[in-house]
C-alpha positions in Angstrom: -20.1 -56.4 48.8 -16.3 -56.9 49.3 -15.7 -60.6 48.4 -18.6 -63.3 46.8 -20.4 -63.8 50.3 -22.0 -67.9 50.3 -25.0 -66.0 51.7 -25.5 -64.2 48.5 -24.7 -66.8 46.5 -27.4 -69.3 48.7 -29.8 -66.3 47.9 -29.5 -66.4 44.5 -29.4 -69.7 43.9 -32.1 -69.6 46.0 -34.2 -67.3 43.7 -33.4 -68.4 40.3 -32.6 -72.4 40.7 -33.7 -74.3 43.8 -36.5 -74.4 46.0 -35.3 -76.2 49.6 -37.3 -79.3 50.7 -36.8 -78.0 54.3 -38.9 -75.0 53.1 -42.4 -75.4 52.7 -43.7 -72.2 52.0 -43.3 -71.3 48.9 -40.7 -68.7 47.5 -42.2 -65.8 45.1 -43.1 -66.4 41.5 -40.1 -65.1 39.4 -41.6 -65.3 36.1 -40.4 -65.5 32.6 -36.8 -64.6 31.6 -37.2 -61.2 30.4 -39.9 -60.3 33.4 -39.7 -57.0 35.0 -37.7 -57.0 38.4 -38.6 -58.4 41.2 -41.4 -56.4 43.2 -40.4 -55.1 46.5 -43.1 -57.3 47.8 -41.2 -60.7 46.0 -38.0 -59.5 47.4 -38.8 -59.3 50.6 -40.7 -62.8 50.9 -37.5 -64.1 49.2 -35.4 -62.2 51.5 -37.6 -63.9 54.3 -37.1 -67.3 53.1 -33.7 -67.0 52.7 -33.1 -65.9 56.3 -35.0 -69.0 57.8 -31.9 -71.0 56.0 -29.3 -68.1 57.4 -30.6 -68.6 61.2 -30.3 -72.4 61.1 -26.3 -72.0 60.1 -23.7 -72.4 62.9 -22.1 -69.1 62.3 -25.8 -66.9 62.2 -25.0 -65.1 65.6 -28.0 -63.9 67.2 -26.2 -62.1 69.9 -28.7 -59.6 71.5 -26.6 -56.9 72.4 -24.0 -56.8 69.5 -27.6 -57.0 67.5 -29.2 -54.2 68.9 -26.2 -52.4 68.4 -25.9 -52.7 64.7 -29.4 -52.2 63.8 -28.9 -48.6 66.0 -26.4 -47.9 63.6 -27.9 -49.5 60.4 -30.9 -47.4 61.1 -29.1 -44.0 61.4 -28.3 -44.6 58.1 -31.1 -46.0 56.6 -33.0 -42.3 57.8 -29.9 -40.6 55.6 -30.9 -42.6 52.4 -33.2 -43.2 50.6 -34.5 -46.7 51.3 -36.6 -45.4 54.4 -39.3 -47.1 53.6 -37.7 -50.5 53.2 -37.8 -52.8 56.5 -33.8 -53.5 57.1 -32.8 -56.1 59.5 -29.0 -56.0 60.0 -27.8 -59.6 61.8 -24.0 -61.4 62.9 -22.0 -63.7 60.8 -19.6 -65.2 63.4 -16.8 -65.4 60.6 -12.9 -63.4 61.0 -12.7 -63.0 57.4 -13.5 -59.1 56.5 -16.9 -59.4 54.9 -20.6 -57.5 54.7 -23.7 -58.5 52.1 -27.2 -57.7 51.6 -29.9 -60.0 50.3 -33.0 -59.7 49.3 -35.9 -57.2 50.5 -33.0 -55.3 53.3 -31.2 -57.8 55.1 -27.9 -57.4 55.7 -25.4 -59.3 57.0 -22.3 -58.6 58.4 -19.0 -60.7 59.7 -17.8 -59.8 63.0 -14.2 -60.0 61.5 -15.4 -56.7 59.9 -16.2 -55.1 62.9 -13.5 -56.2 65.0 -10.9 -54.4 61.9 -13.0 -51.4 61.8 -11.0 -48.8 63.8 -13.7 -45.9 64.1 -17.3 -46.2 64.4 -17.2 -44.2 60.9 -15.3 -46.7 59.5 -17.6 -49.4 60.7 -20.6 -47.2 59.0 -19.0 -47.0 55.7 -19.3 -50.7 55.1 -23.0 -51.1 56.5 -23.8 -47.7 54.1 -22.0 -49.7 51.1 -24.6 -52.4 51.8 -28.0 -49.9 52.3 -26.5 -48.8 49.0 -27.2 -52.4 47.3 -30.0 -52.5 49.0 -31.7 -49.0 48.0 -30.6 -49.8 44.4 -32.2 -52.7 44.4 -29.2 -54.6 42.6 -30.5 -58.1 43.4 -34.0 -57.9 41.9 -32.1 -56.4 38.9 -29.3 -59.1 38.7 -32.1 -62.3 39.1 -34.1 -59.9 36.5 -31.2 -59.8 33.8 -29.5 -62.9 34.4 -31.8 -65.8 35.8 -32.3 -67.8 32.9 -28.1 -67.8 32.1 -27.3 -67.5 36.1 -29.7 -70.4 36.7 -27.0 -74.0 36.6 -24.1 -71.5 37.9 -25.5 -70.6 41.0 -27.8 -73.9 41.2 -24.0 -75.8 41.4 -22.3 -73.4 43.8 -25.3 -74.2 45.9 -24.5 -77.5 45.6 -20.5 -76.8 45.7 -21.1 -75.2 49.2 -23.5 -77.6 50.4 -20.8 -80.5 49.2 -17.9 -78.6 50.8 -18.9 -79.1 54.1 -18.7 -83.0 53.9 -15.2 -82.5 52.2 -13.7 -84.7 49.8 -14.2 -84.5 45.8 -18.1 -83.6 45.5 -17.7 -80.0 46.1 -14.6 -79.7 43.4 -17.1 -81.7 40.4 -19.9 -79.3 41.7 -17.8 -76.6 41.0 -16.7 -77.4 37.5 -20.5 -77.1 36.4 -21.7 -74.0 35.4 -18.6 -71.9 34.7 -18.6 -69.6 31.4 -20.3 -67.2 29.5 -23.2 -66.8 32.4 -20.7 -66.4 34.9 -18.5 -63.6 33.0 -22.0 -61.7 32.1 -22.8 -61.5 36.3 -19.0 -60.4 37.1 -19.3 -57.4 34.8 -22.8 -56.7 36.0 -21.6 -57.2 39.4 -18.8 -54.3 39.3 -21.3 -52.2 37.9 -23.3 -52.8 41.0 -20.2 -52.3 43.3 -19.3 -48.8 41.8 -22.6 -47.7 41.7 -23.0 -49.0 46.0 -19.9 -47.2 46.8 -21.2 -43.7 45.5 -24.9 -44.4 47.0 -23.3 -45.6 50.3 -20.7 -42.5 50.3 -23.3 -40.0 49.8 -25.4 -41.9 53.0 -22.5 -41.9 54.9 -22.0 -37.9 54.3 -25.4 -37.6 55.1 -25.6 -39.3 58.1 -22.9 -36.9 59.9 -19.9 -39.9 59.6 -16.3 -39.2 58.5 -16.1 -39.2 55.2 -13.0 -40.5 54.9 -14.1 -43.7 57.0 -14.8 -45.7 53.6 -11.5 -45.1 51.9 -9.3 -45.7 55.0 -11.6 -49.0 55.6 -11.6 -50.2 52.2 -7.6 -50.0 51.6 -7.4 -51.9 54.8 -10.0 -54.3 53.7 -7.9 -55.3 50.9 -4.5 -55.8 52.3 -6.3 -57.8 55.1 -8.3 -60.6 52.5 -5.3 -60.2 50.2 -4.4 -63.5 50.8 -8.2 -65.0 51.3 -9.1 -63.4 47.5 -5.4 -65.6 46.2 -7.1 -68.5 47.2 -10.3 -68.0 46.1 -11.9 -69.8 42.4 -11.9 -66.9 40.3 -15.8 -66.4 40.0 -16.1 -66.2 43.3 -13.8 -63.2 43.0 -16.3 -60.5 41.9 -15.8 -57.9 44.1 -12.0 -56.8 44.1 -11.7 -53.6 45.6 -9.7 -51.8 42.3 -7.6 -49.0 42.2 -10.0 -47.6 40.2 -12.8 -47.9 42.6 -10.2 -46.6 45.6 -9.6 -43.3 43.1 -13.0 -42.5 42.8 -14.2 -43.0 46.6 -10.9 -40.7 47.4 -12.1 -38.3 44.6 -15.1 -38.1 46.1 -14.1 -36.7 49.1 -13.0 -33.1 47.2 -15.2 -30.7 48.5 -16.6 -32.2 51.0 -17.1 -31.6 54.1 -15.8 -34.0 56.7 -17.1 -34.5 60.1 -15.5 -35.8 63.4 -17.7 -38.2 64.3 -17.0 -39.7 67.6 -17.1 -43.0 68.1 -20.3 -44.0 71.0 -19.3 -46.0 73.8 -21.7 -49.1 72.4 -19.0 -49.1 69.5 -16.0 -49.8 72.1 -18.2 -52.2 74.6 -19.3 -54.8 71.2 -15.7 -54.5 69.9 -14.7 -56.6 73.4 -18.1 -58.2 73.3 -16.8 -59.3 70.0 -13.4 -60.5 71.1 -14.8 -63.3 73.4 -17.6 -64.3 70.9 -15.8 -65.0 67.8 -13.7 -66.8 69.7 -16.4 -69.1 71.3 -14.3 -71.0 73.3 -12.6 -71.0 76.8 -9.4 -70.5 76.3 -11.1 -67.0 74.2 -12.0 -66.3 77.7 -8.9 -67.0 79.1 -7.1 -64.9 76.7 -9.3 -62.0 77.0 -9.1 -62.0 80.8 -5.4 -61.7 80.6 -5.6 -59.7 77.8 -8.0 -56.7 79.6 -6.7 -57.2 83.1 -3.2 -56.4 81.8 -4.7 -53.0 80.0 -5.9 -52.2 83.3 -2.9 -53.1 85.6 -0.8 -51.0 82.9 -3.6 -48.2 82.0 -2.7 -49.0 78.6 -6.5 -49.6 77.5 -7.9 -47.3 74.5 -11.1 -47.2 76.4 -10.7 -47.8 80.0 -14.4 -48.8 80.3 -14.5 -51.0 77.7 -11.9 -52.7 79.2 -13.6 -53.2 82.2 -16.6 -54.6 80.3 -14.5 -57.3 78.5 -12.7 -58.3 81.8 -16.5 -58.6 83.4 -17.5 -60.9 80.3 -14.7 -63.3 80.2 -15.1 -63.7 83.8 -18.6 -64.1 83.7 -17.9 -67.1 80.9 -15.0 -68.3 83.7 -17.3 -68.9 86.6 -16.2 -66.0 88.5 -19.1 -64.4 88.9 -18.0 -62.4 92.2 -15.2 -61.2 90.3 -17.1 -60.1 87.0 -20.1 -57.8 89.1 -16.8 -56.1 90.2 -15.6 -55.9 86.7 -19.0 -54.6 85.3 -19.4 -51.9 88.5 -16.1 -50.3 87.7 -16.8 -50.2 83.7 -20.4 -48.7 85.2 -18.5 -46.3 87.4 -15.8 -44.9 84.8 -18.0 -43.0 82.4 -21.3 -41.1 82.5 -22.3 -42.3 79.1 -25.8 -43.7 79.0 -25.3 -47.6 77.7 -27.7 -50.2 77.5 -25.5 -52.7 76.8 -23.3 -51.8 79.7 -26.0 -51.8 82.2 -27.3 -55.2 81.3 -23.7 -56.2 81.8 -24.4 -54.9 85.4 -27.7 -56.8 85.7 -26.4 -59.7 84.6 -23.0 -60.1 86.6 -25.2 -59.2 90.0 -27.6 -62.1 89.0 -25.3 -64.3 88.8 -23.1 -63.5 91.6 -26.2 -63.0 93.7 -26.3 -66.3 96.6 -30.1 -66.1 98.0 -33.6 -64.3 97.2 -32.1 -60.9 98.3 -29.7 -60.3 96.0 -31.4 -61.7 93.3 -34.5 -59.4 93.9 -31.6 -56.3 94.0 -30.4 -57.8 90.6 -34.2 -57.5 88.8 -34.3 -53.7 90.3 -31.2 -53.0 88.9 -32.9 -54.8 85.9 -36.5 -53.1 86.1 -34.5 -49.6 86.2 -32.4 -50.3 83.1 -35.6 -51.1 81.2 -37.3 -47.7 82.5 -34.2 -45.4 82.0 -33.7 -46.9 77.9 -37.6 -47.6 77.2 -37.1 -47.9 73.3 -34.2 -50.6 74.1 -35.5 -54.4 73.4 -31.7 -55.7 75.0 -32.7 -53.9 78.4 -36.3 -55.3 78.2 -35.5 -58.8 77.3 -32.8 -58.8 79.6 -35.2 -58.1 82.2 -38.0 -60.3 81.2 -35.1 -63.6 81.0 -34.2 -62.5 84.6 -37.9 -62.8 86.0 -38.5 -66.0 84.1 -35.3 -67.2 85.9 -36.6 -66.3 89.0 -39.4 -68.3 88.5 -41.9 -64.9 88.0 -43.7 -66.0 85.0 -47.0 -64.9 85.6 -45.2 -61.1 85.7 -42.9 -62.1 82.7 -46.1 -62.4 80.6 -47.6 -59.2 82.3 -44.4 -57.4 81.3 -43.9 -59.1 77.7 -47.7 -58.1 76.9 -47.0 -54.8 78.2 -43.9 -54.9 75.5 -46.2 -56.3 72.6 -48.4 -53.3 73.1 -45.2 -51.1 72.3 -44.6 -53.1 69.0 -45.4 -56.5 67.9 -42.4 -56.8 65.5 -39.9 -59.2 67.4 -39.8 -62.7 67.3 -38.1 -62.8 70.6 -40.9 -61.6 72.6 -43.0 -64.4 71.4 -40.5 -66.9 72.2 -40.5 -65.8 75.7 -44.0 -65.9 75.8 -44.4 -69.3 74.9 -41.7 -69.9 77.8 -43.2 -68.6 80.2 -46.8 -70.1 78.9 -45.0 -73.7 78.8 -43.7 -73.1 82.6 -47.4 -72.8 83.8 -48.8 -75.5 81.5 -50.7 -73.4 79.6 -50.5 -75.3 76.0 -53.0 -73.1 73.8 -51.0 -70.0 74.9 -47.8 -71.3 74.7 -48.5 -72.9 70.7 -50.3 -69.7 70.0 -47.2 -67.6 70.7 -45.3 -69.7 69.0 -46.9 -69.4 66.2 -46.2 -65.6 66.2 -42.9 -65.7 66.7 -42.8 -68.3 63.6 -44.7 -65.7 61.4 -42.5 -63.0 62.2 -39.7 -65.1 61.4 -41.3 -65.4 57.9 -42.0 -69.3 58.8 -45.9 -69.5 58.1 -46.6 -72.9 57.9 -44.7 -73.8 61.3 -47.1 -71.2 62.5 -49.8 -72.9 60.9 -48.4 -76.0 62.6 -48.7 -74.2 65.9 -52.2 -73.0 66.0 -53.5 -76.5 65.4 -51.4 -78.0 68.4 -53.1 -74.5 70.0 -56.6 -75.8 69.1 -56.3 -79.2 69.6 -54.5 -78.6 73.1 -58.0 -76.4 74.5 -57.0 -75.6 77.5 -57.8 -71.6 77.2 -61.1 -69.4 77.4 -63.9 -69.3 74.4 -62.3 -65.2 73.4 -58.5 -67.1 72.8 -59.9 -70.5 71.2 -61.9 -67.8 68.9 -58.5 -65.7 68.6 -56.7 -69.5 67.3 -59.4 -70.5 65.0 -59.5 -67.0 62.9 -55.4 -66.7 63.2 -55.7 -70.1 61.3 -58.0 -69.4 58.5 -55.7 -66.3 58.0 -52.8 -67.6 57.6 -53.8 -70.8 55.4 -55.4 -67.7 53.4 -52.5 -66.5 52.9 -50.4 -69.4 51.6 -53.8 -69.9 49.2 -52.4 -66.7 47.8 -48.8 -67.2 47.9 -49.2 -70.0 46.0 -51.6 -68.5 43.7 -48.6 -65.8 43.2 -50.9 -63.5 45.0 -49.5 -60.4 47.2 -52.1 -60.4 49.4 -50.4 -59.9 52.7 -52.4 -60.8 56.0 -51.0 -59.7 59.6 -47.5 -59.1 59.7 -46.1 -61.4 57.3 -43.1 -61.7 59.1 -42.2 -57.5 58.8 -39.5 -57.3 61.2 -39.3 -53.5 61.8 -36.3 -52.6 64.4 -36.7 -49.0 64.1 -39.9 -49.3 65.9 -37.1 -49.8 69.1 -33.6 -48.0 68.4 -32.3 -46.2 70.8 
């Protein structure tokens, strides 16, 4: 990790001193000071818990195609390492600072200010193969291991610090001034440790995976001129993850005798770079900007990536109201390469749907949609793309069809429930709707909200004998399974909220 992320911090503090109220399940028996590490089991249920807090946050960014995108990448790494068997679930921190993390049990977060610096796909890869690297060594489980019984106040009141912060005034500086000291110095040694030893895991995955070795040096000496100023103002604890000379030396060092590849960069790299420069803005005037900004590359064929540029002028018009305008936009980007792109045909889809004025056009749009989703069958972006555009067309009864038909393929997304339950809630059916709810809750690691759920299913009774049958053993399951939890069993029924993306990488 490059600087002290407040989503690492919220995990530990998470692990070793709090428990949430707004979190009913419970987290995972630590155990004594002293205890082995964490099982992967713990981690992951912790990991789990932690993410229900990360998704409610402002700046979580659950941006479908810019999410697809990442896990694609994060997954070509994962299958050069050797933390294949681990579930990873890479996600978006809408933040500029340059910034990645992993918490517990494979999730890893990173900042789009990180992607948006990255200037090679290689580049981008070092950073997320830095993270697998935490991640495969399993340095949290070993850091709440060593240090939970001296780590405990500290991270309890930076919790508190961050939590304060955001109402401003002088809570957050008193919340701060607890816990510094010995604990503190004991984790910022231990943490270096952890950084040295990610850098030569995440090198050696990088290598492996066919990327430019390079990548990580070049990033990471950019990465520190560019929070330069960010690490000056930050409290020195929460500096524990300078990027030394010393640790620049060895990654260069590293690279003698070594191979180094070329990797080109993939067009999806190039399209979420301008995806990227309209989202972090999240404003109009961002769209404004970037409209100017592309259709001036494009007047002066200045752009690095011609098609690219096309694709950000056809999403800042899209976010402008100019719908006619942006289908032009997206057809040009379409029509200057011959790369395959699920992201740029969605942006194809999409534009026509909008711009489309009666029935006709919007039955062209959902071909054009139903063809993306048959020529990248192992991409969720072009299927949920065209299951959203049949629900707005009012074709629920063939959303379902279709979404059933994609929860045969794999029954790992959370999204795919959601839509269910949307399309369910459109034709009044209740049980259906609260029953796929509450899969989308479990997969999301939230199991008494799904517990919630299947009694509103039950109680609703609206559906045949077979799905009242399905609700009532669903139930017993999962209040079976927070029995256990509690217990500080690792009994794990269904899915437990497994979120496996590799099932559907393109």
């Amino acid at each position: 990790m490059f600087r002290r992320s407040r989503w690492l911090i919220l995990s530990l503090a998470l692990a070793v001193a709090l428990r949430p109220p707004a979190v009913a399940q419970e987290l995972p028996t630590l155990g004594e000071a002293g205890a082995e590490d964490l099982t992967p089991y713990q981690e992951r249920q912790l990991g789990e818990q932690i993410m229900l807090q990360v998704r409610q946050d402002p700046s979580y960014l659950p941006d479908p195609d810019t999410t697809e995108y990442l896990n694609r990448l994060g997954y070509e790494l994962v299958a050069a390492s050797r933390a294949r068997q681990i579930d990873f679930e890479f996600f978006l921190i809408r933040d500029p600072m340059i910034n990645a993390f992993a918490l517990p049990g494979g999730f890893i977060g990173v900042h789009t200010g990180t992607i948006l610096l990255a200037q090679s796909e290689s580049e981008l890869a070092s950073v997320m193969a830095h993270e697998i690297g935490h991640v495969q060594q399993r340095h949290i489980a070993r850091m709440i291991a060593k240090q939970k019984e001296s780590m405990a106040i500290a991270l309890g009141s930076i919790l508190l610090a961050l939590l304060a912060s955001r109402a401003g005034g002088d809570a957050a500086q008193a919340a701060l001034a607890v816990g510094q000291g010995a604990a503190l110095s004991k984790q910022l040694a231990f943490s270096r440790d952890n950084e040295r030893e990610a850098d030569r895991v995440g090198f050696d995955i990088l290598v492996n995976a066919g990327f430019d070795a390079r990548a990580m040096a070049q990033f990471f000496t950019r990465m520190q001129n560019g929070t330069r100023i960010y690490e000056s103002m930050a409290p020195a604890y929460l500096r524990t993850h300078p990027m030394s000379v010393e640790r620049l030396s060895d990654i260069q060092g590293r690279l003698n005798g070594v191979h180094t590849h070329l990797h080109a960069d993939s067009l999806d790299f190039d399209l979420v770079r301008a995806r990227l420069r309209l989202l972090q803005g999240d404003s109009l005037q961002a769209a404004v900007d970037a409209e100017t900004y592309y259709s001036d590359q494009i007047d002066h064929h200045t752009a690095p990536n011609e098609t690219a540029a096309y694709y950000g002028l056809a999403l800042a018009q899209l976010q402008l109201k100019k719908p006619d305008r942006a289908v032009q936009s997206a057809l040009a980007a379409r029509r200057s390469t011959q790369a395959p792109s699920a992201i740029l045909d969605k942006a194809v889809t999409e534009t026509s749907f909008q711009a489309a004025t009666d029935d006709r056009g919007r039955q062209a749009a959902l071909k054009l949609a139903r063809d993306a989703a048959e020529r990248f069958p192992l991409s969720r972006l072009t299927a949920i793309e065209y299951a959203g555009l049949l629900q707005r067309s009012g074709e629920h009864r063939q959303a379902i069809d279709y979404l059933r038909n994609q929860l045969a393929l794999t029954h790992s997304d959370p999204r795919y429930y959601q839509m269910l339950a949307g399309s369910h809630a459109a034709l009044q059916q209740k049980t259906l709707q609260h029953q796929a709810a509450a899969e989308m809750y479990v997969l999301q690691g939230a199991v008494p909200a799904a517990v919630e759920q299947l009694k509103l299913a039950r109680s609703a009774a609206d559906a045949d004998f077979y799905t009242m049958s399905e609700v009532d053993a669903r139930l017993r399951q999962l209040n079976d399974q927070i029995a256990e939890q509690k217990k500080g069993g690792r009994k794990r029924t269904g899915d437990g909220g497994k979120y496996q993306w590799r099932e559907r990488a393109d």
